[in-house]
SELO-545422 format. One record per residue (C-alpha): residue number from 0; y negated, x negated, z negated; residue in one letter. Coordinates in nm, 4 decimals, decimal comma. Last residue first. Layout:
<recs>
REC	n	y	x	z	res
REC	NUM	Y	X	Z	A
...
</recs>
This chain:
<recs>
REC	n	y	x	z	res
REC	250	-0,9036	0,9883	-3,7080	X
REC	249	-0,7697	1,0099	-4,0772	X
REC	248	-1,1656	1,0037	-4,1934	X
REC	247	-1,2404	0,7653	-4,5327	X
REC	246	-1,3685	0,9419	-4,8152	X
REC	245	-1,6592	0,8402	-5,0414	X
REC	244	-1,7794	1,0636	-5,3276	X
REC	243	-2,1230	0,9860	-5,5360	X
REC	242	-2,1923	1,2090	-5,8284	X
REC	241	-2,4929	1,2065	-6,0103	X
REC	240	-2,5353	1,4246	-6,3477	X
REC	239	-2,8922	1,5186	-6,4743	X
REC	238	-2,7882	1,6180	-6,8583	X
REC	237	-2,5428	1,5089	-7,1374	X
REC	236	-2,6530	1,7385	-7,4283	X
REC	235	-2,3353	1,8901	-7,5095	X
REC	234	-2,3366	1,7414	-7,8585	X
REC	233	-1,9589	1,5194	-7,8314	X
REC	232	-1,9933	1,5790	-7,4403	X
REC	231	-1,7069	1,8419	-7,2946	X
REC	230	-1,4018	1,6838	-7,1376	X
REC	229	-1,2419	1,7837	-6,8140	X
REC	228	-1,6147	1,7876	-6,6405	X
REC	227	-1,5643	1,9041	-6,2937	X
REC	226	-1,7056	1,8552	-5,9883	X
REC	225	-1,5656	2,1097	-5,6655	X
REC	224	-1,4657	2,0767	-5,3236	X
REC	223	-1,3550	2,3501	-5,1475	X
REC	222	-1,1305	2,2879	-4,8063	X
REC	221	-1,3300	2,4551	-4,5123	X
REC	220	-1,1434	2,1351	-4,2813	X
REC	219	-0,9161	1,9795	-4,4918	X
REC	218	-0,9098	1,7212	-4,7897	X
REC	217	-0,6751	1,4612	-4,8746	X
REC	216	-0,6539	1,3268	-5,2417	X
REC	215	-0,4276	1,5566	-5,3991	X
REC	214	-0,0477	1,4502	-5,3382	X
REC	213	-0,1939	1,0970	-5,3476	X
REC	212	-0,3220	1,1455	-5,6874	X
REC	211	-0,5900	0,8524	-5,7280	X
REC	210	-0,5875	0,6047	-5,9643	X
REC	209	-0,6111	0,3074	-5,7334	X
REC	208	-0,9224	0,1197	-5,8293	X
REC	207	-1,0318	0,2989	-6,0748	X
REC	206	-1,2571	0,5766	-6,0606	X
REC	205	-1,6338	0,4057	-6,0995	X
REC	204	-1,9026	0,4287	-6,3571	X
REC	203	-2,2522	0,3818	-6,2863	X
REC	202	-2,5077	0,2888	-6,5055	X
REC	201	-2,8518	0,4765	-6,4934	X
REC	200	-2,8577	0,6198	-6,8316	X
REC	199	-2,5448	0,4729	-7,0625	X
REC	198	-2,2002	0,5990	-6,9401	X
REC	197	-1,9562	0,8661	-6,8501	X
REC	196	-1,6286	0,9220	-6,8776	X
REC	195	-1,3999	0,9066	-6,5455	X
REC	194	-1,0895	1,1301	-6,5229	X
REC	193	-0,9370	1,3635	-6,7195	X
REC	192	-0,6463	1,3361	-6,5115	X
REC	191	-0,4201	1,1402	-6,8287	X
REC	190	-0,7366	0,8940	-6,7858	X
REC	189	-0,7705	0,8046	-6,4841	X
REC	188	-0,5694	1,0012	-6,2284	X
REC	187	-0,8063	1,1112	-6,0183	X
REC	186	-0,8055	1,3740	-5,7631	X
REC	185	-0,7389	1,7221	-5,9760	X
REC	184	-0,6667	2,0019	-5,7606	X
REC	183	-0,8490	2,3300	-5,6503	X
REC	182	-0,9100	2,2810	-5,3217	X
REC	181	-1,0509	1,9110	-5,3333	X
REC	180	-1,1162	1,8868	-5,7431	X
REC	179	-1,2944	1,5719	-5,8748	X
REC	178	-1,2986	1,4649	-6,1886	X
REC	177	-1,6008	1,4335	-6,5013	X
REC	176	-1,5644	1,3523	-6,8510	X
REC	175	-1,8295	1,3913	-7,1026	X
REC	174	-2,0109	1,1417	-7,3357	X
REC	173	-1,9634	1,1263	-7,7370	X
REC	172	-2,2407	1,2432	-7,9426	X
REC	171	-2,6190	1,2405	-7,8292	X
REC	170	-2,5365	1,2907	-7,4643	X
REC	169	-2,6933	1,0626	-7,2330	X
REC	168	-2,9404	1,1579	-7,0199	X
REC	167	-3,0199	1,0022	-6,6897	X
REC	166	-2,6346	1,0837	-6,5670	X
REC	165	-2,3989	0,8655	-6,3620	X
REC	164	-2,0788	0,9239	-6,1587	X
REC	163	-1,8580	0,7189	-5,8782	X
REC	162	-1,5954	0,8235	-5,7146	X
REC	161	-1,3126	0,6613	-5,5057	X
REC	160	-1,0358	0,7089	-5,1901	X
REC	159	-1,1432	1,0773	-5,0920	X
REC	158	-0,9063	1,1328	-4,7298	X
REC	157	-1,0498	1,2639	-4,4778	X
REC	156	-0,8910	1,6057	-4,2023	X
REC	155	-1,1660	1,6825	-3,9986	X
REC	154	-1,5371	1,7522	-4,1209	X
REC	153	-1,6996	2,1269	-4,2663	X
REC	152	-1,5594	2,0316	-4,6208	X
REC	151	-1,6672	2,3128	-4,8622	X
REC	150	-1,9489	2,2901	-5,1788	X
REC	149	-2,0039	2,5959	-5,3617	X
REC	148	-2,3316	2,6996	-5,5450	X
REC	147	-2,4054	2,8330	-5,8734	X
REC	146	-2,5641	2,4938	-5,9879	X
REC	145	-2,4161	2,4975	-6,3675	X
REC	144	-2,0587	2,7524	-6,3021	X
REC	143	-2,0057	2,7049	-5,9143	X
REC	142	-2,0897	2,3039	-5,9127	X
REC	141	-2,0075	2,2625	-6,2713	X
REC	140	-1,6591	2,3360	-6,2817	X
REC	139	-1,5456	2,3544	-6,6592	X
REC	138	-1,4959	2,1896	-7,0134	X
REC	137	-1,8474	2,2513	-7,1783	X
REC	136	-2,1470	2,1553	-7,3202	X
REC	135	-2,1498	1,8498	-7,0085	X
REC	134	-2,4120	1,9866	-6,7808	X
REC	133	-2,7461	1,9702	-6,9395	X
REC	132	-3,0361	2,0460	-6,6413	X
REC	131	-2,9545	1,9332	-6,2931	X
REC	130	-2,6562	1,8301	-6,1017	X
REC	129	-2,7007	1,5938	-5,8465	X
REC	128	-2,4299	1,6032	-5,5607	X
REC	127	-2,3862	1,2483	-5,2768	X
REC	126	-2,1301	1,3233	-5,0249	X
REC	125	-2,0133	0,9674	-4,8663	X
REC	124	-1,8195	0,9024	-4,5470	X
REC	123	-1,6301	0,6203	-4,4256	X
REC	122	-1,5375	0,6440	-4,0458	X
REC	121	-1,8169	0,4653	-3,9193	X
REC	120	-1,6879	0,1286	-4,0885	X
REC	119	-1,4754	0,1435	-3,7796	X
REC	118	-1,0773	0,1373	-3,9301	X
REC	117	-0,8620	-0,1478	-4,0440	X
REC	116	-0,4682	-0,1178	-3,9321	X
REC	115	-0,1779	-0,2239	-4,1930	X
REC	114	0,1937	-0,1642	-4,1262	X
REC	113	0,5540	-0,1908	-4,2690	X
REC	112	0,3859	-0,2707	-4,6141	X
REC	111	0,6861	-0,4079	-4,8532	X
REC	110	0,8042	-0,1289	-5,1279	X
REC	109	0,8119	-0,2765	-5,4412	X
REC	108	0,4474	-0,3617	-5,5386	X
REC	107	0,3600	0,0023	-5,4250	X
REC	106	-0,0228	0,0141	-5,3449	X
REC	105	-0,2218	0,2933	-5,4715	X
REC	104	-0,3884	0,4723	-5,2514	X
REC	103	-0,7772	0,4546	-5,2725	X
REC	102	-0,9485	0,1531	-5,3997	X
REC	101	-0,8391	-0,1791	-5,2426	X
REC	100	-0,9188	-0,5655	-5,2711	X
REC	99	-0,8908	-0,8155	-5,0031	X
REC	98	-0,7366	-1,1624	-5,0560	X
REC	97	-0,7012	-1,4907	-4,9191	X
REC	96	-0,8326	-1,5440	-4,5484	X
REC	95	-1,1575	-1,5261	-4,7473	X
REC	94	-1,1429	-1,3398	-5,0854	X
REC	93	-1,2532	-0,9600	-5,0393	X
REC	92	-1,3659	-0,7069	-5,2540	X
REC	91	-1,3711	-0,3203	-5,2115	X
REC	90	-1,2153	-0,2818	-4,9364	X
REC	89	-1,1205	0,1311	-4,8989	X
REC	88	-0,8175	0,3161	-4,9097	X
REC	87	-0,5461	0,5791	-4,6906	X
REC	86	-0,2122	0,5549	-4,7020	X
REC	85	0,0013	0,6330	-4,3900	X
REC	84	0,2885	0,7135	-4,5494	X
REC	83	0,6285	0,6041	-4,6652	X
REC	82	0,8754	0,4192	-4,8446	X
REC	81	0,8821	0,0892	-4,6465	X
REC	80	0,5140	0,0474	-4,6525	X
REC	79	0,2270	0,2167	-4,4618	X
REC	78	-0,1223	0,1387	-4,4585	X
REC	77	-0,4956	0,2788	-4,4005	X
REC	76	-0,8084	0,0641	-4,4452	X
REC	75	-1,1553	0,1956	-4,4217	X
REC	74	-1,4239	-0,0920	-4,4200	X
REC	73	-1,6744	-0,0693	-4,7326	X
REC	72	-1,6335	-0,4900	-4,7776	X
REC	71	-1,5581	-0,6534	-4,4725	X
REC	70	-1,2528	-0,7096	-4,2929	X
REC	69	-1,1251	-0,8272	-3,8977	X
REC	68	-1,1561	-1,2019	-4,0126	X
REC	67	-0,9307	-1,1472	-4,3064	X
REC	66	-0,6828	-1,4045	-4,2018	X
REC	65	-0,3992	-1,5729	-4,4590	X
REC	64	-0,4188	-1,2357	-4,6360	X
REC	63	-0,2213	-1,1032	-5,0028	X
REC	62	-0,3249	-0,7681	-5,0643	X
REC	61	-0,4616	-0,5901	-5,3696	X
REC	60	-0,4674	-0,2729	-5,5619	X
REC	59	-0,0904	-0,2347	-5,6925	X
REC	58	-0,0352	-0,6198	-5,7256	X
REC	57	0,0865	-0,9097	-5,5636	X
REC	56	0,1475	-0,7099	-5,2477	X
REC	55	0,4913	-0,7476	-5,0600	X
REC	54	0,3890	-0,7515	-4,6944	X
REC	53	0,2316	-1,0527	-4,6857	X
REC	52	-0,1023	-1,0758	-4,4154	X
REC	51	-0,2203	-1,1796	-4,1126	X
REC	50	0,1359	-1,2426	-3,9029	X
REC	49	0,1691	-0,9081	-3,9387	X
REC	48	-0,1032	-0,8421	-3,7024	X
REC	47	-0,3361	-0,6103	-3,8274	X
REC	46	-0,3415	-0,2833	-3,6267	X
REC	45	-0,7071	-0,1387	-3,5404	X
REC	44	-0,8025	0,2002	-3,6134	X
REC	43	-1,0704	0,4067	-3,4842	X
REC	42	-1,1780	0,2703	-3,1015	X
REC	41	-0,8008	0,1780	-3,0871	X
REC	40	-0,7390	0,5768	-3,0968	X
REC	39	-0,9347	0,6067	-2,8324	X
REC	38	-0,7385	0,3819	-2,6379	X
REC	37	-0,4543	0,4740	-2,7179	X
REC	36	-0,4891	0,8530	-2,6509	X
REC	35	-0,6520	0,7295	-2,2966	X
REC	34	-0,3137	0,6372	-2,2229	X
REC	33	-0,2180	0,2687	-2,2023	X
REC	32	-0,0273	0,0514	-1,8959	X
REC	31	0,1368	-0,2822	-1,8692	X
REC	30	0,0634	-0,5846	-1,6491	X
REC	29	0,2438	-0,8084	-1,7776	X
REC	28	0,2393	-1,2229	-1,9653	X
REC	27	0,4116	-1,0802	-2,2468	X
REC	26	0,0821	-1,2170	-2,5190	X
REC	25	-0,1866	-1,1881	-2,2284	X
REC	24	-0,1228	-0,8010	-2,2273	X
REC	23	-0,3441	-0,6939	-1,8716	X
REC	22	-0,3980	-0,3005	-1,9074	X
REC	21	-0,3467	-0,0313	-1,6141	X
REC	20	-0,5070	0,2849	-1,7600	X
REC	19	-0,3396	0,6042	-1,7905	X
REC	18	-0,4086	0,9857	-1,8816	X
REC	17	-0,2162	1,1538	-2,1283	X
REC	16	-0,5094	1,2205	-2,3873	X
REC	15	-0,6997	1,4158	-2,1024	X
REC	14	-1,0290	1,2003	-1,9590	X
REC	13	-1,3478	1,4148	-1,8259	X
REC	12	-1,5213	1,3803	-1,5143	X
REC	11	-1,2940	1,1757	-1,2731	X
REC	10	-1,4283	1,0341	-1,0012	X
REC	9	-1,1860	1,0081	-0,6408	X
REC	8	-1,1877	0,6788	-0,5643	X
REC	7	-1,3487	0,5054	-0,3173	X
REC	6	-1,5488	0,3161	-0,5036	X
REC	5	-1,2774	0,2009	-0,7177	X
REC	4	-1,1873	0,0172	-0,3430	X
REC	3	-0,8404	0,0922	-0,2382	X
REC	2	-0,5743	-0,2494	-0,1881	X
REC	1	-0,3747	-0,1416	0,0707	X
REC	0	0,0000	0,0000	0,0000	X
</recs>
């Protein structure tokens, strides 16, 4: 067959996933080809090399890497090991061609990651909710019960990986306990699922690294979310509550 000019091809206006490039792979030394479901996929998630990093993990929140060239802190990781997933996380520290430091899913020192891809940073997303007035007198969900308003995911399927919270006021007696509920269930595991207590005026106080329920932690399209505090304040006092939640998109 003659070689055709691209020219004088026939344009296409829109790509379907099952459509087909022709793709040089240098490693096999072919010409092979990709569908356009590939491809955008590749624009989301990009596969480590094995060769980049140990697949038993030293420890539930961290990962052993001899190249961390494709990671930065904030960048969306997702993994699976030999027991299951994908498992979705954040970096949240990272040791050059060392180490790199998760919050999210938990990593299981005894099951050996089978895969590891890191995503566009433009798949992390953060909701940001201020509560006003006292907010901590009593054990309930203070987005419908103190701001009488209701908070539902309007995004595609995302995964919440951490929390943060903060107040300006600080209860005069003990401090409250706040956790996060995506359609009705508890996301963090700190704490027997009380969560995170908070802190002095202005300091932030982080879930932990990996105490997240993985049975609870994705959220769906028109899926409520909801801020609760678990534990009432020692007075009830507590007052102007920040919340800061970052999830990381499946696609």
């Amino acid at each position: 067959m003659a070689d055709t000019k691209i020219s004088a091809l026939t344009a296409l206006a829109e790509l379907d996933t099952g459509d087909q490039f022709a793709v040089n792979d240098t490693t096999a030394g072919e010409t092979k080809s990709v569908t356009s479901a590939v491809v955008r996929d590749l624009s989301r998630w990009e596969a480590v090399s094995t060769s980049s990093y140990t697949a038993t993990t030293p420890s539930t929140s961290t990962i052993t890497m001899s190249d961390t060239s494709r990671f930065q802190i904030g960048y969306p990781v997702k993994f699976t090991d030999s027991g299951g997933g994908p498992y979705y996380a954040i970096v949240t520290a990272l040791s050059s061609n060392a180490l790199i430091t998760i919050a999210g899913a938990t990593l299981d020192t005894g099951q050996p990651l089978t895969a590891l891809s890191v995503g566009n940073p433009s798949m992390i997303v953060t909701e940001r909710f201020f509560v006003s007035g006292t907010y901590g007198d009593g054990a309930n969900t203070i987005l419908a019960t103190d701001q009488k308003e209701y908070f539902d995911w309007m995004r595609d399927d995302a995964y919440l990986v951490t929390f943060r919270c903060t107040h300006v006021t600080v209860d005069t007696g003990t401090e409250p306990k706040v956790n996060i509920q995506l359609g009705g269930s508890k996301v963090s595991t700190n704490d027997s699922n009380n969560g995170v207590q908070l802190g002095a005026a202005g300091t932030w106080v982080d879930n932990s690294a990996i105490a997240i329920h993985l049975t609870n932690y994705k959220v769906a399209r028109d899926e409520a979310l909801e801020i609760e505090v678990t534990v009432a304040g020692g007075t009830g006092d507590a007052a102007q509550l920040s919340v800061i939640c970052t999830f990381v998109m499946e696609n």
